[in-house]
Phi, psi and omega in degrees: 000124182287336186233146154193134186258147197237002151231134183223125149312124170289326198260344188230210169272344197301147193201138165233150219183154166222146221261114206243105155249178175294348173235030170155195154230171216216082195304128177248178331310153180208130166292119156270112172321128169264148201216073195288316185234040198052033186243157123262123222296114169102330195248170215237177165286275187352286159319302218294352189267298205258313156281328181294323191080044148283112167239046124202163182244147186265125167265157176254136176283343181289313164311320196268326154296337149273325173191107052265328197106155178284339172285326176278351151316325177270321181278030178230026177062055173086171170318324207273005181278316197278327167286334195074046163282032217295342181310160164300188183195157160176147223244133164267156195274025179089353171322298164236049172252016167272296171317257195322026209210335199329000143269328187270040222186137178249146137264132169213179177324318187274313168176234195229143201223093176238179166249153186289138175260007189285279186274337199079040158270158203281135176222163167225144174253140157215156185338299202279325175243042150282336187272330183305300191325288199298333156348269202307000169271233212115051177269191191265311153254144184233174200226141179285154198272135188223173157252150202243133174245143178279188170242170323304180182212148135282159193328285177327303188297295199307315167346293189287302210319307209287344199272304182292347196275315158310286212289330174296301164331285169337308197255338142341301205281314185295264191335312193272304165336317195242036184247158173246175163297180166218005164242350184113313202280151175269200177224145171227112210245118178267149174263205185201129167263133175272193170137329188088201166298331203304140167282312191306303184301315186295330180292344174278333194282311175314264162356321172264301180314315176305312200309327192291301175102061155294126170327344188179178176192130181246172192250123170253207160094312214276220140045342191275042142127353199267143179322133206300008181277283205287015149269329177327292163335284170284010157293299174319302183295288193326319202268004180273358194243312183281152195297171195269350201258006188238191183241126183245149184228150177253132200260150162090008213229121338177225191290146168327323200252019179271319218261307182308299246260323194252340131338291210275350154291348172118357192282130173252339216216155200176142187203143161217171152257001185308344208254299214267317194284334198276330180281345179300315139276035158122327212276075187310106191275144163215162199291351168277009165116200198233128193222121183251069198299003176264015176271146194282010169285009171261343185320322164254034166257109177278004183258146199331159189267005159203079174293338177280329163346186116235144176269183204217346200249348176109339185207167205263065187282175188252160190302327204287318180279314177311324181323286143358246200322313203294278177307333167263028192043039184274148173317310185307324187309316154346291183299321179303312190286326177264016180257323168323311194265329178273339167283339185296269193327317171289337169313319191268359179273308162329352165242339160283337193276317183307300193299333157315292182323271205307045219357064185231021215273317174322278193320290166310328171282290198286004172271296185294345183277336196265357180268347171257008137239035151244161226280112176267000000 
C-alpha cells in the first residue's frame, strides 16, 4: 500500500498518514528539504539523515537536465547514486522553473521551448520526455509537466492554461503507463491540479486530476504572490475533491503558519526553499517567534538560538556567534543557519503529526502560529 492513513484531527482535515516507497517510508504530514541540483544548498547528506531528520528530499528536473545533465546521471546509475542519497526523493517536473523564464520560453500544444539560463542554448520540454527525464533521475516521486499560471491571471488565461495542462497530463499520463523504471526502484507520478484563485476552475482541474486514480496528487499553482486566505481557499476546494485516500502535496508552500493552516486542510506533503534562502540571509524560524539575527540587538546575546526548541545542527550556537558568522560573510553562518531552519521546519511537522494522533491538532495550530510568527 503506497499510502495509509493513520490518524485524524476531530476538529479540522489534519490527517497523519504513511507514505511506503522501494526506498523507505515517509511519515506525514512532511517537510521535504528542497535539493534544487541535488544538494541541499550548504547542507551535507550527514545533516540532512542525522540532524535534520529528513526523510525525503526534493530535486528539480529542470536543473539537473542542464547541469550535470542527464548521461552523467545515468551512467552513475541515477540521483540517489550519484548523491549518496539512500532516502526517498522526488523530482518536480521543471513546470515552474519554465513558467519563471517567461522572457526566455515559448509555450505551445507541443510543449515548451526555453533557453537555459546557465548559456542560452535552445532546449525543449514536452508531457513525454519530461517522464522520459524523471526515468532517468530516477526519483521515487515524480511530477507530470503542467503551466504554472502567475498572480495576479486573468480568467480566460488561467482558463486556457489549466485546459493545456489537462491535455499535457493526458499525454503524460500515457508515456509513464507505457515506460518501465530504469533503476528497480518503483515510481510514481503525480499529476497537479491548476485553475489559479478561480474556484470553478480549481474543481474542475481536481476532478479530471481525480479520475486518473494517481498514486498521490499535487496542488500547483499557489505561493506565487496571492493572499495566504486566498490560497487557504483553493486548497479547501481542491482537497474536498481529491480522494482522501491518496497523499496530497502543496508545492511551493511556504511560511511556518502556511504550511499549519493547510495541515488542518487535508495537505500532507510540503516543499519550500524559504527554510535554506531566508537563513542564508539571515533569517531564523524559532518555536519563539522569527529572528532577523543581523540586528544588532543580538550582538550580546549568548543564548541558544532557540532555547525553547530543538536544535538540529547538533550543538546549541548562541544567537551572538551566528550574528558573527553571518555579518562577516563567514560560509559557515550560512551553513548554521540553514540546518537551523530546515529542522525547525521538520520539527514542527513532527509535533504537528504528534498533535493528529491525540486528537488535537486544531486547538494546538491556533494556539501556536501566532507565537512562531511572531518578530522578535
Amino acid at each position: 500500500m503506497f499510502f495509509k492513513l493513520t490518524a485524524y484531527d476531530r476538529h479540522s482535515g489534519a490527517r497523519a498518514g504513511v507514505i511506503s516507497t522501494g526506498r523507505g517510508k515517509i511519515k506525514t504530514p512532511v517537510f521535504m528539504p528542497v535539493g534544487t541540483a541535488g544538494s541541499v544548498r550548504g547542507v551535507s547528506r550527514y545533516e540532512l539523515e542525522n540532524n535534520i531528520g529528513a526523510e525525503i528530499i526534493l530535486a528539480n528536473t529542470y536543473h539537473l537536465f542542464l547541469r550535470p545533465g542527464l548521461d552523467i546521471i545515468h551512467q552513475a546509475g541515477g540521483l540517489h547514486k550519484f548523491t549518496g542519497w539512500e532516502k526517498p526523493m522526488l523530482t518536480d517536473s521543471g513546470g515552474y522553473q519554465v513558467f519563471s523564464l517567461a522572457e526566455n520560453r515559448k509555450l505551445s500544444e507541443e510543449g515548451a521551448i526555453f533557453r537555459s539560463h546557465i548559456d542560452g542554448s535552445r532546449h525543449k520540454f514536452t508531457p513525454e520526455n519530461i517522464v522520459d527525464t524523471q526515468r532517468i533521475i530516477g526519483a521515487d516521486i515524480i511530477m507530470a509537466f503542467d503551466e504554472c499560471t502567475p498572480w495576479p491571471c486573468e480568467y480566460k488565461y488561467a482558463r486556457d492554461s489549466m485546459n493545456l495542462t489537462h491535455r499535457w497530463l493526458e499525454r503524460g499520463w500515457k508515456r509513464f503507463i507505457e515506460t518501465e523504471v530504469v533503476y528497480g526502484s518503483e515510481q510514481y507520478l503525480f499529476p497537479i491540479v491548476q485553475g489559479s484563485v478561480y474556484d470553478d476552475l480549481r474543481k474542475k482541474s481536481a476532478e479530471y486530476v481525480s479520475g486518473l486514480d494517481a498514486a498521490g496528487n499535487a496542488i500547483g499553482g499557489l505561493s506565487v504572490g496571492e493572499p495566504p486566505e486566498m490560497m487557504y481557499e483553493m486548497v479547501d476546494v481542491v482537497n474536498n475533491i481529491l480522494p482522501g485516500s491518496r497523499p496530497r502535496y502543496l508545492m511551493g508552500v511556504g511560511t511556518p503558519a502556511n504550511i499549519l493552516e493547510c495541515v488542518a486542510l487535508g495537505v500532507d506533503m510540503f516543499d519550500c526553499v524559504m527554510p535554506t534562502r531566508n537563513g542564508r540571509n539571515g533569517t531564523l524560524f524559532t518555536s519563539d517567534g522569527i529572528i532577523n539575527i543581523k540586528n544588532l540587538k543580538w550582538k550580546n546575546d549568548f543564548s541558544p538560538i532557540d532555547p525553547g526548541g530543538t536544535t538540529s545542527t547538533g550543538v546549541q550556537y548562541s544567537k551572538a556567534y551566528l550574528r558573527h558568522l553571518i555579518v562577516s560573510g563567514e560560509m559557515l553562518g550560512s551553513v548554521i543557519a540553514s540546518i537551523h531552519n530546515l529542522g525547525f521546519y521538520i520539527w514542527l511537522l513532527k509535533k504537528a503529526r504528534k498533535e493528529i494522533t491525540l486528537g488535537n491538532y486544531y486547538a494546538w495550530k491556533d494556539s501556536v502560529i501566532p507565537r512562531i510568527s511572531n518578530k522578535l
